[in-house]
N, C-alpha and C positions, 0 to 999 in steps of 0.2 A: 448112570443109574437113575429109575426113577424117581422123582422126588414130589411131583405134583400129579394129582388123579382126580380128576371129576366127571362125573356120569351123572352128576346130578341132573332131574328133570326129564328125565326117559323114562321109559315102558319097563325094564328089567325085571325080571321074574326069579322067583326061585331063593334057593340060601346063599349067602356070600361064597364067591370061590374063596379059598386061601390067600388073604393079603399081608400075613405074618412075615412073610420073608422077604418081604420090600422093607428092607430094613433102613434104607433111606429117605422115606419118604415123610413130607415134611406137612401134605395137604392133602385133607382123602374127604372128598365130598361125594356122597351117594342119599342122598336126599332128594325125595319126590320121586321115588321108583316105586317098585311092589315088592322088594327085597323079603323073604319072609326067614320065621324059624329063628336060629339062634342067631345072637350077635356071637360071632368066633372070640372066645377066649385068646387067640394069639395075637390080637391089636395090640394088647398088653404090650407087645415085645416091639412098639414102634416107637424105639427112643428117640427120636430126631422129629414125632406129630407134634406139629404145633397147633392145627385146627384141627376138630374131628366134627363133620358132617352129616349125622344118619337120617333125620327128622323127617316126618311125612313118608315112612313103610309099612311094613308086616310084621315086624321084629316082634316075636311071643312069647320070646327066653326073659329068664330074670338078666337084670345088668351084671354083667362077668367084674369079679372085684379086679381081674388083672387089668383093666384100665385104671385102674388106680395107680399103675406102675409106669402111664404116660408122664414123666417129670417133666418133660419139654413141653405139654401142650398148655398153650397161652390165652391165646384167641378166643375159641369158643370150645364145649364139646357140647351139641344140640340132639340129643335121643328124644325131641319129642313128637310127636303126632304117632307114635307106635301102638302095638300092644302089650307093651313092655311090664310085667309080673314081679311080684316078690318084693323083699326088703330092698332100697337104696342099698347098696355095700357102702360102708363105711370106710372103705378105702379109695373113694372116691375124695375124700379129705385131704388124704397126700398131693392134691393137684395144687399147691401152695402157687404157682402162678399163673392160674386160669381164671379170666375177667370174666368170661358170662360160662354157664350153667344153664341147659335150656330140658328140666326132665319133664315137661306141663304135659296133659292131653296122653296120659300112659294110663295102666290098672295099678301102679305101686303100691304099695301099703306099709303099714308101719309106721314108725318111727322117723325122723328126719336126722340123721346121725349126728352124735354130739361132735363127732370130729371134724363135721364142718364150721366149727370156730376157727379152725386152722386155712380157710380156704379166705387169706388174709387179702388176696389181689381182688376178688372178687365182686364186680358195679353191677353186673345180670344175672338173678336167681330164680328163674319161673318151674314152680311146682305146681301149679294150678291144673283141677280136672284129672287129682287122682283120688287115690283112696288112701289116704296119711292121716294117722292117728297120732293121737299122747298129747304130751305137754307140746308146746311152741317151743322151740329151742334157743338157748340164749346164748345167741350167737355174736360176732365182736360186731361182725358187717350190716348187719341191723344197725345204722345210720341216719339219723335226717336228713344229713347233711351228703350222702351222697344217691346215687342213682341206685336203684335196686326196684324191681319190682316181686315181690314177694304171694303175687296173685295171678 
């Protein structure tokens, strides 16, 4: 079964084929193609991602809250350089053990979810170069003392 997949750094056109049913897969890099349209809703169902890779496409959907429901992803999950729309989902908070966060260089807006106090693993948080409004959120991982960058 597959468990690693990277097409990262090619040409590739169009919407994602259907990757939901790789239900083993552990590493999905598709980063620096021209992937456009939606991010699929079914990633959601990739219990065993531990890296998720999309950064630098066409992505023009809002972020599907069922990545929220990546409990194994650790690593990274990088959506940014897209055209990625809409509120952050708030269910993006449940990734209680994912170290870096890369949403920078999207059209986001809104709010920055309260429920990322709960993204407790968390040393890389780049939201920079969108359109996020409100208060600043007061968050645990806002730190001195460790690596974050928050711009």
């Amino acid at each position: 079964m597959l468990q690693r997949l990277d097409s990262s750094h090619n040409a590739f056109v169009g919407s994602l084929p259907e990757l939901g049913t790789l239900l083993q897969l552990e590493l999905l890099k598709l980063s620096e193609n021209k992937f456009s349209g939606n991010i699929p809703p079914s990633l959601g169902s990739l219990s065993h991602l531990i890296e998720l890779q999309m950064g630098g496409n066409l992505f023009s959907s809002e972020i599907p809250p069922e990545l929220g429901f990546l409990s194994s992803l650790q690593v990274v999950m990088n959506l940014s350089y897209n055209n990625l729309t809409g509120n952050t989902p708030s269910d993006l908070g449940k990734l209680s053990i994912l170290e870096v966060l890369l949403l920078n260089n999207n059209y986001l807006s809104g709010q920055i979810p309260s429920t990322f106090q709960d993204l407790l693993s968390l040393v890389k948080f780049k939201f920079s170069c969108n359109n996020l409004s409100g208060p600043f959120p007061a968050i645990p991982f806002f730190k001195e003392d460790e690596f974050l960058q928050p711009y």
